[in-house]
Biopython code that builds the backbone (N, CA, C, O; Angstrom):
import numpy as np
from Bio.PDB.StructureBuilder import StructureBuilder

atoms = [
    (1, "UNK", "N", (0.839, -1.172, 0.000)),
    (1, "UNK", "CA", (0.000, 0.000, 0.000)),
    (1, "UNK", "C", (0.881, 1.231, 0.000)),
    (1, "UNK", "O", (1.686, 1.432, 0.910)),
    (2, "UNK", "N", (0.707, 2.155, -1.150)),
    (2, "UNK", "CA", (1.286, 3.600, -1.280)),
    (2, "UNK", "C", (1.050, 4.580, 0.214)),
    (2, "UNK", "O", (1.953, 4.800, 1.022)),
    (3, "UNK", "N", (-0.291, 5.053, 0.331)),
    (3, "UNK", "CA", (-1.005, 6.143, 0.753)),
    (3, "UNK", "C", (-2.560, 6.181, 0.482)),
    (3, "UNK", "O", (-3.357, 6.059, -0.448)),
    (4, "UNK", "N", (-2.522, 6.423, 1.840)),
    (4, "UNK", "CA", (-4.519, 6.592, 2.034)),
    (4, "UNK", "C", (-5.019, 8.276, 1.280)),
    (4, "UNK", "O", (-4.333, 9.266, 1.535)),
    (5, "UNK", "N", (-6.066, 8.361, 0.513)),
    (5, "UNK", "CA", (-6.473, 9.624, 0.114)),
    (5, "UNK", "C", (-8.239, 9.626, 0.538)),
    (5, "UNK", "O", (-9.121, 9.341, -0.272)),
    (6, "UNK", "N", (-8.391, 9.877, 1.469)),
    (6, "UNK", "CA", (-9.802, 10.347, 2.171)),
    (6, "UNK", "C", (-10.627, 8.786, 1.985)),
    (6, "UNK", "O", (-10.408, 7.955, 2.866)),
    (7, "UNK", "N", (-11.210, 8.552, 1.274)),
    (7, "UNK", "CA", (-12.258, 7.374, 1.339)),
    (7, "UNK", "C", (-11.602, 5.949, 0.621)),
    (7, "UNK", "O", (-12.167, 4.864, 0.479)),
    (8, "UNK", "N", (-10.327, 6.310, 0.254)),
    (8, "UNK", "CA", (-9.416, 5.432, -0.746)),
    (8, "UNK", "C", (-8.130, 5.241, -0.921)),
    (8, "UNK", "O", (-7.533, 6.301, -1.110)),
    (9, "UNK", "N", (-7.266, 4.012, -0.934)),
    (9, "UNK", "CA", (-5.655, 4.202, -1.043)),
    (9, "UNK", "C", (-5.187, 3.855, -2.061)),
    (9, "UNK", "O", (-5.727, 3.206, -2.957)),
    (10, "UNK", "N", (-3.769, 4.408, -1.980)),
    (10, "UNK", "CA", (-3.805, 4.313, -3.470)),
    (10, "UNK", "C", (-2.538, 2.858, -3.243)),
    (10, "UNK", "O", (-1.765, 2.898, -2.285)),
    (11, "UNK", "N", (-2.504, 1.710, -4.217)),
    (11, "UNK", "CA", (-1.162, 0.740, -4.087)),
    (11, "UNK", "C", (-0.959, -0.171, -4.983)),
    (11, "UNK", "O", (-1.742, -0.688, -5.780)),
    (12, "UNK", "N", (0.376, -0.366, -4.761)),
    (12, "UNK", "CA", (1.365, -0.874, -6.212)),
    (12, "UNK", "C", (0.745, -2.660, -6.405)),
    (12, "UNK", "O", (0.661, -3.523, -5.531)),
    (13, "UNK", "N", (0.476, -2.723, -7.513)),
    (13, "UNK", "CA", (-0.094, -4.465, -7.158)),
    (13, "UNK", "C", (0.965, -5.404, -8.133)),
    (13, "UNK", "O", (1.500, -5.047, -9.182)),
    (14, "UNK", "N", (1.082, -6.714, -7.436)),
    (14, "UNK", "CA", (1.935, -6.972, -8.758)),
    (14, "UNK", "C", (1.299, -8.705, -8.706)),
    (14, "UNK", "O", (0.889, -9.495, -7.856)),
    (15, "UNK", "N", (1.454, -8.677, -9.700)),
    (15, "UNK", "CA", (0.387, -10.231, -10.468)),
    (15, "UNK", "C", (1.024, -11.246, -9.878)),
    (15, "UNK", "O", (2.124, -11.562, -10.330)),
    (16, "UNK", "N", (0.411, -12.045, -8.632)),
    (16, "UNK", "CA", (1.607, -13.169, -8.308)),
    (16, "UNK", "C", (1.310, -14.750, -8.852)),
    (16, "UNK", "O", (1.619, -15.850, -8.393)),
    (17, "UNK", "N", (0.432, -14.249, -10.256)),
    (17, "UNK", "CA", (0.274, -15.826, -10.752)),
    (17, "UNK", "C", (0.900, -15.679, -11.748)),
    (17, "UNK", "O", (1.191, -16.712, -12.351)),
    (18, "UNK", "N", (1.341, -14.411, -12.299)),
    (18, "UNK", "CA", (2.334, -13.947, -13.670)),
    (18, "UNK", "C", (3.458, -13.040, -13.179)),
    (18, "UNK", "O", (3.286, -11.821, -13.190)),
    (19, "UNK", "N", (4.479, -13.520, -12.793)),
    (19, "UNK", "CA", (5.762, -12.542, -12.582)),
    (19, "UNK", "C", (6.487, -11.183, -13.698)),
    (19, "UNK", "O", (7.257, -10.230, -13.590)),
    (20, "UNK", "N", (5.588, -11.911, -14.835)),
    (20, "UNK", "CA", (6.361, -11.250, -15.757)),
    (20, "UNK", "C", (5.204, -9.812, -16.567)),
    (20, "UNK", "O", (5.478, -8.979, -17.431)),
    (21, "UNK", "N", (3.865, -10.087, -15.762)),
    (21, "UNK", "CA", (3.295, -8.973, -15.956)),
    (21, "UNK", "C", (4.077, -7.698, -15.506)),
    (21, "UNK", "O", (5.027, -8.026, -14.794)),
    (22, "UNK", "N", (4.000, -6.600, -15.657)),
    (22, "UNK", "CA", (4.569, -4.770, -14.835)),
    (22, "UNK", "C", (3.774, -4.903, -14.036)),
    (22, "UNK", "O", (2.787, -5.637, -13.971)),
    (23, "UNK", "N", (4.529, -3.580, -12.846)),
    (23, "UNK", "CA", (3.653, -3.870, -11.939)),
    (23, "UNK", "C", (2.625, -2.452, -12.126)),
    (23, "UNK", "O", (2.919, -1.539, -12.897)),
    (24, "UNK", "N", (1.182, -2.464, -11.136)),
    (24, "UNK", "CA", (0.567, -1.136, -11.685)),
    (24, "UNK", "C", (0.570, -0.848, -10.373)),
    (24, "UNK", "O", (0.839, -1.460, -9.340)),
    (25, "UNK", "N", (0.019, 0.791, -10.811)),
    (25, "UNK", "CA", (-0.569, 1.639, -8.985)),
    (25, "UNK", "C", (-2.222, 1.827, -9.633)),
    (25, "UNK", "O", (-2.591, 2.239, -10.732)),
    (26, "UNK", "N", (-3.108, 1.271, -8.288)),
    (26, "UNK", "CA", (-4.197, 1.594, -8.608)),
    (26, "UNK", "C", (-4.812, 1.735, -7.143)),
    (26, "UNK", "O", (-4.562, 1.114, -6.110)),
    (27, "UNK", "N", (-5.619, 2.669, -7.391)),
    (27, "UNK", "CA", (-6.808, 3.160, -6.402)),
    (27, "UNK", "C", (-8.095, 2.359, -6.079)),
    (27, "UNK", "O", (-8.963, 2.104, -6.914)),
    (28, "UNK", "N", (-8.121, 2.004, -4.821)),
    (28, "UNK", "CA", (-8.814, 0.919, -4.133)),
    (28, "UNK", "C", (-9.663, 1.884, -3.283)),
    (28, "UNK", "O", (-9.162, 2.827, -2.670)),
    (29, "UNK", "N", (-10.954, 1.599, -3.282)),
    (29, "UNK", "CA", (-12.301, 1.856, -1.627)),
    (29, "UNK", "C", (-11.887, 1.225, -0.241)),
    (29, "UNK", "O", (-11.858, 0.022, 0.018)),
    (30, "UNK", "N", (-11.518, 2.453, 0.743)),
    (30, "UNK", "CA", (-11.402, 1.910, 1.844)),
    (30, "UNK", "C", (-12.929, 0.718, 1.888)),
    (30, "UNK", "O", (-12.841, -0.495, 1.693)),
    (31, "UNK", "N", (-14.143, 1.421, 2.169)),
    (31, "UNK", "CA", (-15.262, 0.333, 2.186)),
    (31, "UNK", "C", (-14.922, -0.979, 1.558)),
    (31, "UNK", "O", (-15.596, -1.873, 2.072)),
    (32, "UNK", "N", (-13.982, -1.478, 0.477)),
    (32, "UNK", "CA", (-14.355, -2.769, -0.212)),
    (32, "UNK", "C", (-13.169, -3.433, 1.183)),
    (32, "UNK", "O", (-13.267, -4.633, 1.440)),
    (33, "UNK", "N", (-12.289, -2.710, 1.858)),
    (33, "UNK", "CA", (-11.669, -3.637, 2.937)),
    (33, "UNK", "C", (-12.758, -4.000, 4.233)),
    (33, "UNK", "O", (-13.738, -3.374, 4.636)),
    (34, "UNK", "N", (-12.287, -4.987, 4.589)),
    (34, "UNK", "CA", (-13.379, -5.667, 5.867)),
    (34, "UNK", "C", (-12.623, -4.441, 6.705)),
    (34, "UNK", "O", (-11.640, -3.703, 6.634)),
    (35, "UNK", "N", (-14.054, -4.820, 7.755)),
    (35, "UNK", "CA", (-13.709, -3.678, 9.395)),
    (35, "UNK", "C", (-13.008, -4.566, 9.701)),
    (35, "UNK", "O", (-13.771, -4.750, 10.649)),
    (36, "UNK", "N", (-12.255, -5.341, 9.833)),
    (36, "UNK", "CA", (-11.371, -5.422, 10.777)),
    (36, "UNK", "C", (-9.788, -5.458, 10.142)),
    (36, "UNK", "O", (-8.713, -5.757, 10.661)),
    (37, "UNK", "N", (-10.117, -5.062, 8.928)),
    (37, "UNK", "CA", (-8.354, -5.220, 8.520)),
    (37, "UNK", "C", (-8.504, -3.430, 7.987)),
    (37, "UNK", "O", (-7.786, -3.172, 7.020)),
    (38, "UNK", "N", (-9.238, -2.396, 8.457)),
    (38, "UNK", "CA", (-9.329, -1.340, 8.326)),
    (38, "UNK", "C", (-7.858, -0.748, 8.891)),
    (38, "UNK", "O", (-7.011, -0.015, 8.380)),
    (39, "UNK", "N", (-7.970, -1.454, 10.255)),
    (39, "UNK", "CA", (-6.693, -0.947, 11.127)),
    (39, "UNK", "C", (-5.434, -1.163, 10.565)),
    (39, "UNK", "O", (-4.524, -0.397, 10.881)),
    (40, "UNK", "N", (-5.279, -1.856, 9.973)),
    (40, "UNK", "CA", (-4.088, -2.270, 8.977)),
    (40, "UNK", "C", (-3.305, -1.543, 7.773)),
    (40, "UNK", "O", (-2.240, -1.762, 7.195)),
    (41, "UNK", "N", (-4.261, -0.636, 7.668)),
    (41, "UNK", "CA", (-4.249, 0.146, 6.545)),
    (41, "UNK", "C", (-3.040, 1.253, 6.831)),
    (41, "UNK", "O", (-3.273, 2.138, 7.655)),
    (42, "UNK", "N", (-1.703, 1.210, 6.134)),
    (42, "UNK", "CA", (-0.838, 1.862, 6.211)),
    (42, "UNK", "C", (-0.074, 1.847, 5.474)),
    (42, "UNK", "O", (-0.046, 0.766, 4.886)),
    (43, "UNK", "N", (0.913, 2.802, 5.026)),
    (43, "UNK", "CA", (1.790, 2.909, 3.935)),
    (43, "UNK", "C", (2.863, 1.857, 3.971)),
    (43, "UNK", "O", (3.049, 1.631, 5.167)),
    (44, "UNK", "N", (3.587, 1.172, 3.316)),
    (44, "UNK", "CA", (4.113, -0.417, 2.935)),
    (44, "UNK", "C", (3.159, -1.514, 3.116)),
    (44, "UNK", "O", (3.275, -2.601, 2.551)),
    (45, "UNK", "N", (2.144, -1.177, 3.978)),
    (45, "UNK", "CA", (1.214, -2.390, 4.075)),
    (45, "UNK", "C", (1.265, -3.328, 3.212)),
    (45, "UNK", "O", (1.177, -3.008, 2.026)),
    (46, "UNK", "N", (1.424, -4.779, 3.588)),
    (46, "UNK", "CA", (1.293, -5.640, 2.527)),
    (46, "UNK", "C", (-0.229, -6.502, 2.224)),
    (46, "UNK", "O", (-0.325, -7.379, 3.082)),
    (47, "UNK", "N", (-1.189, -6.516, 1.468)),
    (47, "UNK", "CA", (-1.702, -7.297, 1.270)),
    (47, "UNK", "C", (-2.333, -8.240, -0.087)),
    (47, "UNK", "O", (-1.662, -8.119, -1.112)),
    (48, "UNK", "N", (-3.582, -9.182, -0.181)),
    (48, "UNK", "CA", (-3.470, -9.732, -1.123)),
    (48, "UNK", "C", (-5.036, -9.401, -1.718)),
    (48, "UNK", "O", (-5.954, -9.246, -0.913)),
    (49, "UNK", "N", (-5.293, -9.295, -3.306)),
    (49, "UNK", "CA", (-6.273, -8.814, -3.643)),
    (49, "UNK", "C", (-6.775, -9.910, -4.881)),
    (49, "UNK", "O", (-6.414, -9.962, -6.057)),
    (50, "UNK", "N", (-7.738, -10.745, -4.139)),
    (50, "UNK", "CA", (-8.271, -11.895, -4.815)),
    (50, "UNK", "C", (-9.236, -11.123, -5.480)),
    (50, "UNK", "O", (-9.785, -10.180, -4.910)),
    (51, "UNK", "N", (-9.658, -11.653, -7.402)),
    (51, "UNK", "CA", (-10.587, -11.472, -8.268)),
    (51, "UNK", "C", (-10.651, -12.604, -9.031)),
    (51, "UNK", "O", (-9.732, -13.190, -9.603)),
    (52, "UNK", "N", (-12.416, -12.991, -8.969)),
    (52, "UNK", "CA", (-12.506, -13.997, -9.480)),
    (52, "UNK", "C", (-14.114, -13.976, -9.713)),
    (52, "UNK", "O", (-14.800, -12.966, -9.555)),
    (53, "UNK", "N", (-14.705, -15.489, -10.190)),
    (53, "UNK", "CA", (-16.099, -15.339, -10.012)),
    (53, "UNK", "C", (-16.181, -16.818, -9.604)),
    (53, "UNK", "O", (-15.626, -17.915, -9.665)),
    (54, "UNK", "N", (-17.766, -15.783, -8.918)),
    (54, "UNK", "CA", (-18.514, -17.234, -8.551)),
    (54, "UNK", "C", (-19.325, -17.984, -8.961)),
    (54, "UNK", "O", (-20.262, -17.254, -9.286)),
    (55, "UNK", "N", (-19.645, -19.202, -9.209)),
    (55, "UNK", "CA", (-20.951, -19.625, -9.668)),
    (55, "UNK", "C", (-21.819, -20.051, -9.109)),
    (55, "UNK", "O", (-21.807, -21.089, -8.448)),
    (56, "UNK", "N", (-23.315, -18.841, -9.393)),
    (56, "UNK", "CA", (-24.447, -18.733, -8.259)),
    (56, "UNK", "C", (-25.796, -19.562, -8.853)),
    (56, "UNK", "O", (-25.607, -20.603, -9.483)),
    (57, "UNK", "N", (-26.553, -19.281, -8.727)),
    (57, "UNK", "CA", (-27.814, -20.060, -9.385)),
    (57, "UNK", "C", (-28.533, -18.738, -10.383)),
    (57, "UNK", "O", (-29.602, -18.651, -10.986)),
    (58, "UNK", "N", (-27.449, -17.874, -10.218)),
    (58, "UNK", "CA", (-28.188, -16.509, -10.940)),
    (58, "UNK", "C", (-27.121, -16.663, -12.097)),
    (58, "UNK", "O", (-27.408, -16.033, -13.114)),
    (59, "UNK", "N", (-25.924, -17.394, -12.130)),
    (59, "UNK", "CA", (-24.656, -17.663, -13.191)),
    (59, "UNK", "C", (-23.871, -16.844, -12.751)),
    (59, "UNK", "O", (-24.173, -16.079, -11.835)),
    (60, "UNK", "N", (-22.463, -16.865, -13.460)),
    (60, "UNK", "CA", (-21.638, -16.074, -13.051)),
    (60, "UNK", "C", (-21.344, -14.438, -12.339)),
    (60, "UNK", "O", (-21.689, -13.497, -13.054)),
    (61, "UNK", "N", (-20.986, -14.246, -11.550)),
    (61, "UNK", "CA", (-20.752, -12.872, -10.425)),
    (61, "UNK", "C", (-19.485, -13.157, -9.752)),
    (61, "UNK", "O", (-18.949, -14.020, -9.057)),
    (62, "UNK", "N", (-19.171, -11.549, -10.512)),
    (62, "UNK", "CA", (-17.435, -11.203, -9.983)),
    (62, "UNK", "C", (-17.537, -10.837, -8.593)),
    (62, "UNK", "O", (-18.461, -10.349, -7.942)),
    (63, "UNK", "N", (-16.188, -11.244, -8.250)),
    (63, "UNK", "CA", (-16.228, -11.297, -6.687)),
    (63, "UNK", "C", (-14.682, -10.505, -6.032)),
    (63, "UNK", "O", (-13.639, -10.792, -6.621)),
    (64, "UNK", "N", (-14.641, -9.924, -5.312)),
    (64, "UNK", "CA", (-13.319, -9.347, -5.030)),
    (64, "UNK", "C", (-12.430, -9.533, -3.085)),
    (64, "UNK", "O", (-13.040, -9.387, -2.026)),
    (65, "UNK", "N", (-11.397, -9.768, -3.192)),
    (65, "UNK", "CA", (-11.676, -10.277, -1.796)),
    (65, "UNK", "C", (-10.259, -9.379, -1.243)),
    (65, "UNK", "O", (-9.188, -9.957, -1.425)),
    (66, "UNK", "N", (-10.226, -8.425, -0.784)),
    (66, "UNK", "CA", (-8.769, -8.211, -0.198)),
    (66, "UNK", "C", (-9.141, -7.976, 1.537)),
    (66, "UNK", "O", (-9.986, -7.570, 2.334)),
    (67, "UNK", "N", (-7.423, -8.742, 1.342)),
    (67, "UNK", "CA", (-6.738, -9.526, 2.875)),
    (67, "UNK", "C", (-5.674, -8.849, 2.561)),
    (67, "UNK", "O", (-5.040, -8.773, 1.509)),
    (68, "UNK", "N", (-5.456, -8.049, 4.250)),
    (68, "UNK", "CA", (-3.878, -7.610, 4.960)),
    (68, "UNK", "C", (-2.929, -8.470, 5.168)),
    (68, "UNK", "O", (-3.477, -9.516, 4.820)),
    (69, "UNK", "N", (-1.941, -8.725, 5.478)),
    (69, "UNK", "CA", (-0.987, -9.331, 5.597)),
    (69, "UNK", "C", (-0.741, -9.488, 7.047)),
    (69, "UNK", "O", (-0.577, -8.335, 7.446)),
    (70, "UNK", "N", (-0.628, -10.294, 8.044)),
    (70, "UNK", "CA", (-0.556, -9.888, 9.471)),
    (70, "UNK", "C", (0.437, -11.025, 10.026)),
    (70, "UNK", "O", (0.414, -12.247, 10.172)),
    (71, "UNK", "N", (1.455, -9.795, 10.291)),
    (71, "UNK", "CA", (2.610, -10.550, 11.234)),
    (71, "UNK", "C", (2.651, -9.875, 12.110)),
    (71, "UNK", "O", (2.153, -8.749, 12.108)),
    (72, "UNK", "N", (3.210, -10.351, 13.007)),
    (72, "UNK", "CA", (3.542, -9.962, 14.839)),
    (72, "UNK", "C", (4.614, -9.058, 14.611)),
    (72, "UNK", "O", (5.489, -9.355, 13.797)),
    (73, "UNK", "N", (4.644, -7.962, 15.253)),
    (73, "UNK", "CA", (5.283, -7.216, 15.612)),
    (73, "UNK", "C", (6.579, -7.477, 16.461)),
    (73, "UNK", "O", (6.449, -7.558, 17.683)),
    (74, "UNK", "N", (7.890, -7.622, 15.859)),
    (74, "UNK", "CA", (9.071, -7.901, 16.922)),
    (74, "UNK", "C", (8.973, -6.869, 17.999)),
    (74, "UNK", "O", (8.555, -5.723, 17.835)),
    (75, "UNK", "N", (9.538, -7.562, 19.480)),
    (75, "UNK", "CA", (9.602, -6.763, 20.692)),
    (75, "UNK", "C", (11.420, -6.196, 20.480)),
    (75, "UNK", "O", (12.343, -6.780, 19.913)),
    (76, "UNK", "N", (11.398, -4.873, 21.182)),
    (76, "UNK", "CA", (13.315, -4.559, 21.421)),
    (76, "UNK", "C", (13.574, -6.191, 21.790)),
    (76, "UNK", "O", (14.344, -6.623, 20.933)),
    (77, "UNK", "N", (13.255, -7.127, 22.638)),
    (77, "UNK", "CA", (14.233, -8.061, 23.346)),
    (77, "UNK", "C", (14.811, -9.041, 21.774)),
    (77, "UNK", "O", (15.914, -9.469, 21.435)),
    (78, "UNK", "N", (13.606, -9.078, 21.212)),
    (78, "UNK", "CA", (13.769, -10.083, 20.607)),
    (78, "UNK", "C", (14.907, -9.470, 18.901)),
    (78, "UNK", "O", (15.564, -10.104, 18.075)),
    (79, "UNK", "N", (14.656, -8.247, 19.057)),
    (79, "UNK", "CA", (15.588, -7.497, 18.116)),
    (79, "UNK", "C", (17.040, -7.674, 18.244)),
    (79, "UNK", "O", (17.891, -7.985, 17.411)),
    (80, "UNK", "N", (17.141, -7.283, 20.014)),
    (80, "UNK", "CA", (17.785, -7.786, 20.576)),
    (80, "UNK", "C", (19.329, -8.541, 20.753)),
    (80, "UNK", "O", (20.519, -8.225, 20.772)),
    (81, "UNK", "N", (18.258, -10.037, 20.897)),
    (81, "UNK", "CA", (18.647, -11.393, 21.026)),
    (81, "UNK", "C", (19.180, -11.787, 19.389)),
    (81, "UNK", "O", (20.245, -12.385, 19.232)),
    (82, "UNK", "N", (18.423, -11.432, 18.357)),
    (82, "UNK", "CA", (18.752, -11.749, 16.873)),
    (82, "UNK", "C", (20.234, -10.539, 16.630)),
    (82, "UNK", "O", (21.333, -10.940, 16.247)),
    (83, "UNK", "N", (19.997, -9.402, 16.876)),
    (83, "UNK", "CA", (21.544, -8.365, 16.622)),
    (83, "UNK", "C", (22.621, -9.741, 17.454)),
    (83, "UNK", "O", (23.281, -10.384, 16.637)),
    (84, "UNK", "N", (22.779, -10.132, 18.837)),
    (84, "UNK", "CA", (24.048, -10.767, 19.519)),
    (84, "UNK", "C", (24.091, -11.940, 18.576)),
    (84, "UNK", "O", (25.142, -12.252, 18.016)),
    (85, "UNK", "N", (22.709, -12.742, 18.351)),
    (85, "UNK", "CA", (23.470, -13.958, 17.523)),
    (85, "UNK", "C", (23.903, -13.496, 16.313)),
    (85, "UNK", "O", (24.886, -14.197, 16.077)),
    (86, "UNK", "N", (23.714, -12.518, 15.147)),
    (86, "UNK", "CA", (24.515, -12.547, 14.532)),
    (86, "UNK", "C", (25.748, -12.258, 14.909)),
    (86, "UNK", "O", (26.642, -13.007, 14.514)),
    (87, "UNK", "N", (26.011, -11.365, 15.569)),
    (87, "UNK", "CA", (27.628, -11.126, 16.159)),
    (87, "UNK", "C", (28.056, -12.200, 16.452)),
    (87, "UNK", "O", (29.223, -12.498, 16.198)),
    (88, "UNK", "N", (27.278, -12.969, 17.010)),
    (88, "UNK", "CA", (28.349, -14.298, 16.907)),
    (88, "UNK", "C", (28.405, -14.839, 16.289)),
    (88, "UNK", "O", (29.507, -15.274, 15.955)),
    (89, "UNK", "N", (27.487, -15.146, 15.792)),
    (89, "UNK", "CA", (27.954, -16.157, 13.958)),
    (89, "UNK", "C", (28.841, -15.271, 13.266)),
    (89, "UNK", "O", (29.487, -15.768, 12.343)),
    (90, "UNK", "N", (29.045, -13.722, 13.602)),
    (90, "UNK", "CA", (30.197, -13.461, 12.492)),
    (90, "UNK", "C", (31.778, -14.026, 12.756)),
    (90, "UNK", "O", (32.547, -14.714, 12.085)),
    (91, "UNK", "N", (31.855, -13.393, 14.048)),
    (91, "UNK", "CA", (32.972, -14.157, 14.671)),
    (91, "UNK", "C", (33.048, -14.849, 14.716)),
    (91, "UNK", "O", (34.265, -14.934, 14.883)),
    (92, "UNK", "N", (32.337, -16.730, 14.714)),
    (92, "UNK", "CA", (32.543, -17.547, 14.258)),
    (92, "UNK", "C", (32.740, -18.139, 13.067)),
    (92, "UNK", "O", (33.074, -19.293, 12.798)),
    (93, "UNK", "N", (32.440, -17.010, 12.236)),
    (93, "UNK", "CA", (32.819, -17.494, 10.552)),
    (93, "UNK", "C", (33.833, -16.248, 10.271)),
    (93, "UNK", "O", (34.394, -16.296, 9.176)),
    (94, "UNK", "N", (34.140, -15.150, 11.102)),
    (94, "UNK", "CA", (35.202, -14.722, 10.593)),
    (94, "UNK", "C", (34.547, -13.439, 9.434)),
    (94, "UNK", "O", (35.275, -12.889, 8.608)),
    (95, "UNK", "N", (33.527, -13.228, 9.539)),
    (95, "UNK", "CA", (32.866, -11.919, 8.883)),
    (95, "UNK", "C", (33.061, -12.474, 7.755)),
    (95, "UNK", "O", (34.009, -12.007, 7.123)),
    (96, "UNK", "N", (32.237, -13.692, 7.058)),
    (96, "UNK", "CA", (32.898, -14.083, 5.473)),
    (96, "UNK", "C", (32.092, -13.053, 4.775)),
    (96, "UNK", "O", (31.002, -12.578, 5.095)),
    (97, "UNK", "N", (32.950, -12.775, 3.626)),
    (97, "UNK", "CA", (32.524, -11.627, 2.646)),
    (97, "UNK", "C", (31.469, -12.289, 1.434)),
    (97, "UNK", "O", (31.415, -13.459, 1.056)),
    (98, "UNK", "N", (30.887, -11.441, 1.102)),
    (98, "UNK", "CA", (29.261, -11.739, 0.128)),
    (98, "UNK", "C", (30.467, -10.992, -0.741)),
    (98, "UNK", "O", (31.154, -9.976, -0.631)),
    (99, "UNK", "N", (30.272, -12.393, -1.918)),
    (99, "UNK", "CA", (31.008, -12.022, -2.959)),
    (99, "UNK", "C", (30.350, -11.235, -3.922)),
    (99, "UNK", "O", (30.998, -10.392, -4.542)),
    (100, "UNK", "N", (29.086, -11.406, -4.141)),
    (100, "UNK", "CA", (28.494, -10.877, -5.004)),
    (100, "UNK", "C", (27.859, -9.136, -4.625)),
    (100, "UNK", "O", (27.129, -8.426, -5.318)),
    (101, "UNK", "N", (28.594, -8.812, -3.018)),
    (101, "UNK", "CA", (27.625, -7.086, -2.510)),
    (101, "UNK", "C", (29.478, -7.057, -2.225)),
    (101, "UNK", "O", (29.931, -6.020, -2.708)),
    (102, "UNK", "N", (29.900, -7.395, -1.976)),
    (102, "UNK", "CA", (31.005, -6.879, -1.298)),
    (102, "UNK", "C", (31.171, -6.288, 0.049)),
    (102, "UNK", "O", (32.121, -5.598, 0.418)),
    (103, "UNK", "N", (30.218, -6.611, 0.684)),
    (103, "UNK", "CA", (29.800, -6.450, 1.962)),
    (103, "UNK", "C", (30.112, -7.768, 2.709)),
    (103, "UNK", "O", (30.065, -8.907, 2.243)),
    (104, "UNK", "N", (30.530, -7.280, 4.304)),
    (104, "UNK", "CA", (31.087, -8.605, 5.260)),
    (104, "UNK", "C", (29.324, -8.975, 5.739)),
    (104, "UNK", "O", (29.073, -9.917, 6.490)),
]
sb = StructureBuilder()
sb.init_structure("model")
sb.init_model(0)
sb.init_chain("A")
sb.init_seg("    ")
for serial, (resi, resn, name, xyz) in enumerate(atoms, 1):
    if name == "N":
        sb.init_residue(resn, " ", resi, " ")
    sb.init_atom(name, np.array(xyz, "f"), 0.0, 1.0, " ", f" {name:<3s}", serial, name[0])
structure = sb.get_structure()
């Protein structure tokens, strides 16, 4: 997700059943998100935007379904605990260099 503009946000979508489509920016209705993934709604936000149809007894009807992305929030401890173990895995490998960034 780009940025919210009053009743609508605007965000980058990219085709994850075709990699090789471009990617677009398009403008989405806060209303078409459920109340409860309202709160979610923030700039990098990641989520997923199902289109498809259904088959009813009335025949085919397009259907649209978007879902937030929801991971847990790391605590400082646990930020932490992951910064010391890498320090030690470097010193135990000796800071090996990424050949391909040139970075230790």
């Amino acid at each position: 997700m780009v940025a919210i503009h009053g009743d609508s946000f605007s965000a980058t979508l990219r085709d994850l059943t075709d990699p090789t489509t471009p990617t677009e920016v398009a403008e989405l209705f806060i209303e078409d998100v459920a109340p409860d993934d309202r709160a979610l709604l923030d700039s990098g936000a990641v989520f997923y935007w199902s289109v498809g149809y259904e088959d009813t007894h009335r025949g085919l009807e397009r259907k649209s379904f978007i879902q937030f992305r929801r991971l847990p929030a790391w605590t400082r401890g646990e930020i932490a605990r992951v910064v010391a173990e890498s320090r030690e895995l470097e010193k135990y490998f000796g800071g090996v260099r990424d050949s391909s960034s040139g970075h230790r």
